[in-house]
C-alpha positions in Angstrom: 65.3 104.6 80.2 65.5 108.0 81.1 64.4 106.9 85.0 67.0 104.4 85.3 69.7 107.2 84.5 68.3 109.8 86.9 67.6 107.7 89.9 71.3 106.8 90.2 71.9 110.4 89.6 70.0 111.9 92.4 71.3 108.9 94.9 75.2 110.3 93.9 74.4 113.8 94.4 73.9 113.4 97.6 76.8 111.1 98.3 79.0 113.8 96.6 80.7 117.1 98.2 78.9 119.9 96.9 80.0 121.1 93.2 81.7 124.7 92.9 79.1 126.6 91.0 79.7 130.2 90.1 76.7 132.2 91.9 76.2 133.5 95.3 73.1 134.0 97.3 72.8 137.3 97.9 69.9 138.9 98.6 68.2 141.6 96.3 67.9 145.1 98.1 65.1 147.0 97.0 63.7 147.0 93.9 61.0 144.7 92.1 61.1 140.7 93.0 60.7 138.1 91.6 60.1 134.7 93.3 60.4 131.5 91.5 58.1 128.4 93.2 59.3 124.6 92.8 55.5 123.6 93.1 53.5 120.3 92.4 51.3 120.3 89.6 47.0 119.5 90.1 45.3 120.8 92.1 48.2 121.6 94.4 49.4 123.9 91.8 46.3 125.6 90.9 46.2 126.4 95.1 49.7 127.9 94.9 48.3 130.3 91.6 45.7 131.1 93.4 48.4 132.1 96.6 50.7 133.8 94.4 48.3 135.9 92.1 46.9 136.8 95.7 50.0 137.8 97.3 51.3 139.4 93.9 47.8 141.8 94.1 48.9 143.0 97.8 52.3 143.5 96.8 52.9 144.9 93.1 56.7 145.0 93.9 56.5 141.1 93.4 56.4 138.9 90.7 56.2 135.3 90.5 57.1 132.1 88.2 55.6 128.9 89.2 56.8 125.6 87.9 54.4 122.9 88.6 56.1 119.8 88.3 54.9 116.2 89.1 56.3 114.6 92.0 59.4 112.7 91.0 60.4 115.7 88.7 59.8 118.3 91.5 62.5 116.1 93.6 65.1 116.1 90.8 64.9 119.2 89.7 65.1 121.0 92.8 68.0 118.6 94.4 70.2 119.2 91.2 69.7 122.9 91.8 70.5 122.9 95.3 73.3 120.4 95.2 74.8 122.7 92.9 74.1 125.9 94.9 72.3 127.3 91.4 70.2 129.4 93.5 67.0 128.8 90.4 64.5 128.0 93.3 63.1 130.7 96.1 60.7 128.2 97.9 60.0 125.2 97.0 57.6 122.1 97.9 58.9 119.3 100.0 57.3 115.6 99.6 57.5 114.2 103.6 59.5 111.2 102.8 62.1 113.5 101.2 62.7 116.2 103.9 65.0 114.3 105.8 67.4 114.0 102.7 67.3 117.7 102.2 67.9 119.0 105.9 70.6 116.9 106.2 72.3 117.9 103.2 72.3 121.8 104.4 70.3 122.9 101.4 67.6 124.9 103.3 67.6 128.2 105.2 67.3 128.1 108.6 63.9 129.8 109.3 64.0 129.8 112.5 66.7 132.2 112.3 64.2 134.2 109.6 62.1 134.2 112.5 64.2 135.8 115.1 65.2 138.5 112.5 61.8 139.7 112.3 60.7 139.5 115.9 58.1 136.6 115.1 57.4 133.0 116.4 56.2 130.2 115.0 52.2 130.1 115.2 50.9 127.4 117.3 47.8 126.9 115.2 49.8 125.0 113.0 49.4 121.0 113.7 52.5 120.3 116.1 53.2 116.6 114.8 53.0 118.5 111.5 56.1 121.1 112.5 57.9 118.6 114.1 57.9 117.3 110.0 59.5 120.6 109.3 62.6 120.0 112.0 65.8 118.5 112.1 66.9 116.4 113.9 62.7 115.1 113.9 61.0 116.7 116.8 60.4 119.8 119.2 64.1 120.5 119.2 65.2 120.8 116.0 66.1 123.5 113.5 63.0 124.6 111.7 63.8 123.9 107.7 60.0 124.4 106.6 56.3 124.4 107.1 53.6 122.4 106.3 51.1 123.3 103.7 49.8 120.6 102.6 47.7 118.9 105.4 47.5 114.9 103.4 46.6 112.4 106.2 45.9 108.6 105.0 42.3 107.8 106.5 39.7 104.7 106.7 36.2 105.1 104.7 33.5 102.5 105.4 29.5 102.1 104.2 27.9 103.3 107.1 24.5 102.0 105.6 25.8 98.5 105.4 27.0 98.5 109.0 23.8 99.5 110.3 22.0 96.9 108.3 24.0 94.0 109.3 24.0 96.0 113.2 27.7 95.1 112.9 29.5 97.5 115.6 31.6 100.8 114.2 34.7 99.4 112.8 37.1 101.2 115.0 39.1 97.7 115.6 40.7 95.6 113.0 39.1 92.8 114.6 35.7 94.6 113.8 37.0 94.9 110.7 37.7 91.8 109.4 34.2 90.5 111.7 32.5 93.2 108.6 34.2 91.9 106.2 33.0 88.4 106.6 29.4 89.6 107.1 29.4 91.5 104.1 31.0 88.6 102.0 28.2 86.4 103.1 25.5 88.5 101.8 26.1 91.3 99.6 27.3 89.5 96.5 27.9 92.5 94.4 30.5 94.6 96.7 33.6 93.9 97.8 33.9 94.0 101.5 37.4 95.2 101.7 39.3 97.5 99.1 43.1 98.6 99.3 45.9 99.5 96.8 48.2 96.3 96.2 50.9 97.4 93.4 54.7 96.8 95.0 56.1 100.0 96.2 55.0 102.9 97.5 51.1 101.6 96.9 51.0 98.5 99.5 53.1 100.1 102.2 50.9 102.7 102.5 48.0 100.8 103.0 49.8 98.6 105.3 51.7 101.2 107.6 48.7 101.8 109.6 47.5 98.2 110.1 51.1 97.3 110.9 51.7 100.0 113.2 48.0 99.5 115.4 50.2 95.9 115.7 52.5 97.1 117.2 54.5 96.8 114.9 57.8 98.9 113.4 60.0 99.2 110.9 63.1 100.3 112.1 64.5 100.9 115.7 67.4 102.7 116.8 68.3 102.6 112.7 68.1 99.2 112.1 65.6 96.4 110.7 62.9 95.7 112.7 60.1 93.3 110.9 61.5 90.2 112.6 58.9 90.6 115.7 56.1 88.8 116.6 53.8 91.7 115.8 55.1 92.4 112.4 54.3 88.7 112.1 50.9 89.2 113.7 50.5 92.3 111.4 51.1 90.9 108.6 49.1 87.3 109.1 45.7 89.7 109.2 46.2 91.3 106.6 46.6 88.7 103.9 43.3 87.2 105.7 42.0 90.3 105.4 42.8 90.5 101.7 40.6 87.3 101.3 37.7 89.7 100.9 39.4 92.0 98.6 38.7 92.3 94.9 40.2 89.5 92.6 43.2 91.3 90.9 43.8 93.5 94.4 47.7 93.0 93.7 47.6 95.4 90.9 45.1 98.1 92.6 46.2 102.2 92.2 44.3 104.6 93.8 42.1 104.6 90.4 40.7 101.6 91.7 40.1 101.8 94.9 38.6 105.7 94.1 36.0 104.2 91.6 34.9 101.3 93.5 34.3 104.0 96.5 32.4 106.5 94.5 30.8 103.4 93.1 29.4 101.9 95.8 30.8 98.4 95.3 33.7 98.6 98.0 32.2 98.6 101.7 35.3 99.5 103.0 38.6 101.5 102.1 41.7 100.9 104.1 43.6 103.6 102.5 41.9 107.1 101.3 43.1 110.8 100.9 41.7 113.8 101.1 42.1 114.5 97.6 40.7 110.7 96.7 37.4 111.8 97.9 36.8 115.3 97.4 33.3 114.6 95.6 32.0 112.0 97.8 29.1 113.7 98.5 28.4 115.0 94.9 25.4 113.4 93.5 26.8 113.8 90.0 29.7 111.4 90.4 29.2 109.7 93.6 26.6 106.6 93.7 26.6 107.1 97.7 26.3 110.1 98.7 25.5 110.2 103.2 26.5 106.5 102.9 30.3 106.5 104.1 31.6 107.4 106.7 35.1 109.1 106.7 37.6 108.5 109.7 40.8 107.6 111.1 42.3 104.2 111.3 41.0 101.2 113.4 43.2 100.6 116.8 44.1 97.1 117.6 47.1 96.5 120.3 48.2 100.6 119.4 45.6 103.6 119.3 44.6 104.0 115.9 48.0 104.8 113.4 47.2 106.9 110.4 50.2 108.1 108.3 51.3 111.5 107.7 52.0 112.5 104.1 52.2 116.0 103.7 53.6 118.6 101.8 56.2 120.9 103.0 57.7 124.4 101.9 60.9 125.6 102.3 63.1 128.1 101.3 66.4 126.3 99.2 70.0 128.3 101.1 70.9 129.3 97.7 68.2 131.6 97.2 69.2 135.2 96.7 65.5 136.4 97.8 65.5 134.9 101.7 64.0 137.6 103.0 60.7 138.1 100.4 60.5 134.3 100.0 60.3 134.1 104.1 57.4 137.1 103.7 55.4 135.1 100.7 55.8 131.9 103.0 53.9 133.2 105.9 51.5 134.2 103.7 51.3 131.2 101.8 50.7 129.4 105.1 48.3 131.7 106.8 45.2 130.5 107.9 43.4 133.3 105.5 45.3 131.4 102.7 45.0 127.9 103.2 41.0 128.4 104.1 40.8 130.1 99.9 43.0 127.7 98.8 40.6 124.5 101.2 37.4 125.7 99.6 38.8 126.7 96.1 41.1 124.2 95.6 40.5 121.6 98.0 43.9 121.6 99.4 43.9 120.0 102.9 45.2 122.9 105.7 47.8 122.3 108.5 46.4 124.3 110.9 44.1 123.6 113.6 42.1 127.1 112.9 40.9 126.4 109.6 39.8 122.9 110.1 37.2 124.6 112.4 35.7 127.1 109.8 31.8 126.1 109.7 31.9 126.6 106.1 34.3 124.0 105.2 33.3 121.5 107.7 29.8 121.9 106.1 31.6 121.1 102.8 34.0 118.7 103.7 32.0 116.4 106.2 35.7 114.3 106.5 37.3 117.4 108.5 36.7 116.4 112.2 38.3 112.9 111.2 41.2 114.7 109.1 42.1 116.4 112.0 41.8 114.1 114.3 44.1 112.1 112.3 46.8 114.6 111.7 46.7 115.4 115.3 47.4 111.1 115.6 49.1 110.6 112.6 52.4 108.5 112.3 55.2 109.6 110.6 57.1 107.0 108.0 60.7 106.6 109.9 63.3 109.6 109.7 66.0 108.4 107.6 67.4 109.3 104.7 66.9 105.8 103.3 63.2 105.4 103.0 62.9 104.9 99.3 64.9 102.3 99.4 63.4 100.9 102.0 60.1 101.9 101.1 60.6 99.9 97.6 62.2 96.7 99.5 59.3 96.3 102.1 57.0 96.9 99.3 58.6 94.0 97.1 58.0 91.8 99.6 54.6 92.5 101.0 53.4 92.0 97.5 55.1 88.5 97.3 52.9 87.7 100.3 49.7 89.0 98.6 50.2 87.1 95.8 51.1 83.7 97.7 55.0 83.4 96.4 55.7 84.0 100.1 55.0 83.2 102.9 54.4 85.7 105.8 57.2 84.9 107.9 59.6 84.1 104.8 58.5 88.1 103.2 59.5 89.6 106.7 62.5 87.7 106.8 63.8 88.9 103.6 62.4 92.0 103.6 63.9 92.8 107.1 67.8 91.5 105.1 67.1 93.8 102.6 66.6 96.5 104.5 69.6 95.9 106.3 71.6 95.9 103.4 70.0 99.2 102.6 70.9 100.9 106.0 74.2 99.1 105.9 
């Protein structure tokens, strides 16, 4: 019940003027600090300990409290507080598909301006599509709100073993794709040639984004609908053949599922993992194939391969009364020295070219080439402030499909309406 109350909630704050809250954001002169972190909880949390309790060891003068929140809760919390120019929050973490909502509303500090003050530039070992997440309006010319620290790319995992023993070519195409999936349906009985998440939402968008988009396909242009086009059709056509070879149940798949038939050895191919999915692939102790899979980015098709961009951004909220220390802990939160500890301790995925190169880690984490590769490529989910709307709609929809209560053409058709309304 209590979602249903909230989600309204959040949707009117930022319809609404901003609320006259007593408070100020001044910034504290001298003195001991203390820096209070809107942070994710998991593993993402234990990373930002481990950056804090660091940064706090170099810098006595500086204390930190860390709240690690889950993901919708993070979101609430820290828009409530901003909205109301509360001034609780000195950085906090930024879900991709939220910033645009936030840097709109004029809730963050202008670090590029932070910048300037101190005589510093952005580093260019950061990812540059990944920076261009951290601007707005999206791209090289925008104001700089926040920085990427969380480097989550979606990628493509495939039994390399099987490949070679059916001498099917590298699926780097969809077409080669759905060719290995019919080879492995015909003879290896006990796995499932093609594995994906299928649960309405957020679930079966993301595993569809980057098939859709190496159609060609899009979902808005210029800020309105686009699904009506032949290759959405086209896009969407393979896929539900494609879902022919998936497990029996696919509609309901979380990441749980797909994760265990992975480390299981029954899926032969994964059209959506993350880094943090597959952090023990090679691990003898949990993984049935270790040296079997191979980790990359998406097949091509029509487009060059399409994988999407989901990271994590920080930011510094334009209420907070520490700017300047919270601007000093970010750049060390987002060093390269930091997010290589918090890569091999925590397994947090960097954003910056540098550290995807360290020997040690790409020893560790075989996946790092391909990671990189497919931040460097990734695709953004559309810049608007409507996306979880739209996200939800489109997601509705493609599940109809997958289940057979619509038909391709009839889920686009709809879907693109919906979405219309939404933007409308």
């Amino acid at each position: 019940m209590m979602k249903k109350i909230i989600v309204p909630l959040i949707a009117l704050l930022f319809a609404l003027p901003p609320l006259l809250f007593a408070g100020g954001s001044q910034e504290q002169e001298g003195g001991p600090v203390s820096l209070t972190i809107a942070g994710r909880d998991g593993a993402y949390g234990d990373a930002m300990q481990l950056a804090c309790d660091e940064y706090a060891a170099l810098h006595p003068d500086v204390s930190f409290e860390i709240l690690k929140l889950s993901g919708s809760s993070l979101f609430e919390k820290t828009v409530i507080d901003m909205k109301g120019n509360v001034g609780t929050y000195d950085v906090i973490l930024i879900d991709d598909p939220n910033a645009t909502q936030i840097y709109k509303a004029g809730w963050l500090a202008d670090l590029d301006a932070l910048y300037r003050e101190r005589g510093l530039a952005l580093d260019p070992d950061f990812i540059a599509p990944l920076t261009m997440l951290g601007r707005y309006p999206y791209g090289d010319a925008g104001t700089l709100y926040s920085l990427p620290l969380v480097g989550n790319v979606e990628l493509f995992a495939y039994r390399k073993d099987l490949i070679e023993k059916y001498k099917l070519q590298t699926p780097d195409t969809w077409d080669r794709v759905m060719t290995a999936a019919k080879t492995i349906a015909a003879n290896e009985p006990g796995v499932y040639p093609v594995l994906f998440r299928g649960a309405k939402g957020n679930p079966i968008v993301t595993g569809f984004l980057p098939l859709f988009w190496a159609f060609g396909g899009k979902v808005l242009v210029n800020d309105k609908p686009a699904l009506d086009s032949p290759q959405a059709l086209a896009a969407l056509k393979f896929y539900l053949e494609l879902a022919q070879y998936a497990p029996e149940g696919v509609a309901m798949y979380q990441s749980a599922q797909v994760k265990d038939a992975v480390y299981a050895g029954t899926g032969a191919m994964a059209i959506e993992v993350w880094p943090g999915w597959i952090s023990d692939l090679d691990n003898p102790e949990v993984s049935n194939v270790v040296g079997k899979v191979a980790v990359t980015k998406h097949p091509a098709q029509v487009e060059k391969s399409s994988p999407m961009i989901g990271v994590w951004l920080a930011g510094i909220p334009e209420s907070s009364k520490n700017k300047g220390a919270a601007f000093d802990f970010l750049q060390f939160l987002t060093s390269a020295e930091m997010q290589e500890k918090m890569a091999d301790v925590n397994g947090m995925p960097p954003t910056r070219t540098s550290v995807h190169k360290v020997p040690a880690l790409v020893e560790k984490y075989a996946w790092y080439p391909a990671q990189l590769d497919g931040l460097q490529n990734g695709v953004p989910r559309p810049r608007t402030t409507k996306w979880k709307e739209i996200e939800e709609a489109l997601g509705t929809y493609l599940q109809m499909a997958l289940i057979g209560d619509l038909s391709a053409q009839d889920a686009l058709t709809q879907a693109n309406a919906k979405i219309g309304e939404i933007l409308e």
